[in-house]
N, C-alpha and C positions, 0 to 999 in steps of 0.2 A: 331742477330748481334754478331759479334764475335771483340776481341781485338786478334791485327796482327802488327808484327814490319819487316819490312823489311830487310828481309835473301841478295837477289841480285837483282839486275838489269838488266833486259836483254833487247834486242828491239823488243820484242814481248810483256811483261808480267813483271812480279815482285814475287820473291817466297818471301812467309812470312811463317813464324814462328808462328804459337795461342800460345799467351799466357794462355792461359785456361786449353789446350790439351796440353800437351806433346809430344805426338808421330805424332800428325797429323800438316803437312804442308798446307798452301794453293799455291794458285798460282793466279795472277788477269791476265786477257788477257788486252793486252792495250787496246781493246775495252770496256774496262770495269773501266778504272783509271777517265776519266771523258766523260762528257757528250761533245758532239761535236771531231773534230777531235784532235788525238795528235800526232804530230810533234814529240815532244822529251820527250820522257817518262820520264826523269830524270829531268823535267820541274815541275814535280808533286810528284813523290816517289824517294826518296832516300836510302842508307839501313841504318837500326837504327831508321828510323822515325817510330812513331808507330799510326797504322790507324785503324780506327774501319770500318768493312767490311759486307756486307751482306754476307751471305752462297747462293749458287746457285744451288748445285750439287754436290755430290761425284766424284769425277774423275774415270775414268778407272780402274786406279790402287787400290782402295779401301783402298789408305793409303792418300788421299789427299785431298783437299775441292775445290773447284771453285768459287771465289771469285769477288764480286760485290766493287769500290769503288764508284763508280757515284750513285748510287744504294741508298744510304745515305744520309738522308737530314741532313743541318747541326744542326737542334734541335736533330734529334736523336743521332746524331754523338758527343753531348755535353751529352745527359741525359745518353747513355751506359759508357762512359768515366769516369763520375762521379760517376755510380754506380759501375764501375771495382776499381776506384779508392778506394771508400768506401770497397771495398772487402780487395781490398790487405792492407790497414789501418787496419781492424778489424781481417787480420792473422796476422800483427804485434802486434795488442795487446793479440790477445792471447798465441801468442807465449812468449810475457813479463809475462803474467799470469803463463805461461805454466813454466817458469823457479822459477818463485815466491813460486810457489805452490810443486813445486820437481816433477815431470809430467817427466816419459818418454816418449820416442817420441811415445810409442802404445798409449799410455793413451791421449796422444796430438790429435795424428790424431783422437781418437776414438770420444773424446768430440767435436773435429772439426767437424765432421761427421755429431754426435748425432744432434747437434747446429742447421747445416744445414737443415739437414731432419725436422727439429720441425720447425725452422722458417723461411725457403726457403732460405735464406742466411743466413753468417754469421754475418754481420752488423746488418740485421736482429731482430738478437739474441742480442745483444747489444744495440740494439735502440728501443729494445720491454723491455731490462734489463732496460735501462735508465728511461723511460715513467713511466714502472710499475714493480718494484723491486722484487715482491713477481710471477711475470708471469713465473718465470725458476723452482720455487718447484710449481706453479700449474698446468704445466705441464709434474713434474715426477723427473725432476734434485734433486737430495741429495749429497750431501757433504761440505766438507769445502774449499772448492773452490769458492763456491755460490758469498759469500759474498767481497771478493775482486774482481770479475766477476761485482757484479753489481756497487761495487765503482770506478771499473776502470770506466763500460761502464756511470758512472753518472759525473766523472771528464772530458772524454774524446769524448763523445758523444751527438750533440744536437740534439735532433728529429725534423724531418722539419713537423712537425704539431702543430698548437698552437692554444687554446682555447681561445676567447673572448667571455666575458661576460659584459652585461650592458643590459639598460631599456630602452623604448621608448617609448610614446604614440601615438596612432595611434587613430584621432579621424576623424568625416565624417559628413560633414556640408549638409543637407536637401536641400538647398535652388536653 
């Protein structure tokens, strides 16, 4: 599933823009904006709207995607949304880290990188910082960055897993 904001409108299709990719376009066929027939494409996409799309195919030209919007149920179309959103939140803060700390932008994108690769995303990396403080030197991170890294991500970030603890008795009558 990809994040896709709408480039134009045509009465065939809709080209969008990934936000993810840079260089790569897609394009939806209106056979593919919703399920049953559409009348008026502009009923449904407009440009600037931003939609979360399936991927279907490379196109011809090997610079473009083939894009599903019916394709998306709306749980998925909320959980990619919020986890796009959690991305672009947690390059905002490192980018505020990134200025805190006196970070050129090599040093920027490399820790980006670094971040990504260890913990599949960036947020990630922030919400594994948040949880458990000491998780970014036990897996190799050194400097003095660390530590406003994990107080940002402990000010800034709530982890959506949460411990409960308690007792019960559990007893079982014979009879």
């Amino acid at each position: 599933l990809v994040v896709a904001v709408v480039r134009v409108v045509k009465q065939n299709g809709a080209y969008v823009n990934l936000d993810e990719y840079e260089c790569i376009e897609g394009f939806i066929f209106i056979g593919e904006i919703a399920s049953g027939w559409v009348k008026n494409i502009r009923a449904f996409v407009r440009p600037g709207q931003r939609l979360i799309c399936k991927v279907l195919r490379t196109r011809n030209d090997n610079q473009s995607l083939e894009l599903s919007l019916k394709s998306v149920s709306e749980e998925r179309k909320r959980d990619r949304l919020a986890e796009w959103k959690n991305e672009e939140r947690a390059k905002q803060l490192l980018k505020v880290l990134s200025e805190q700390v006196g970070w050129s932008s090599e040093e920027h994108s490399e820790i980006q990188m670094e971040l990504t690769e260890s913990y599949a995303t960036l947020y990630g990396a922030f919400e594994e910082a948040a949880k458990t403080p000491e998780s970014l030197t036990d897996v190799g991170f050194e400097g003095d960055w660390i530590a406003p890294f994990i107080e940002m991500a402990v000010k800034n970030i709530i982890p959506d897993t949460v411990e409960i603890r308690g007792r019960f008795l559990l007893s079982v009558d014979s009879t």
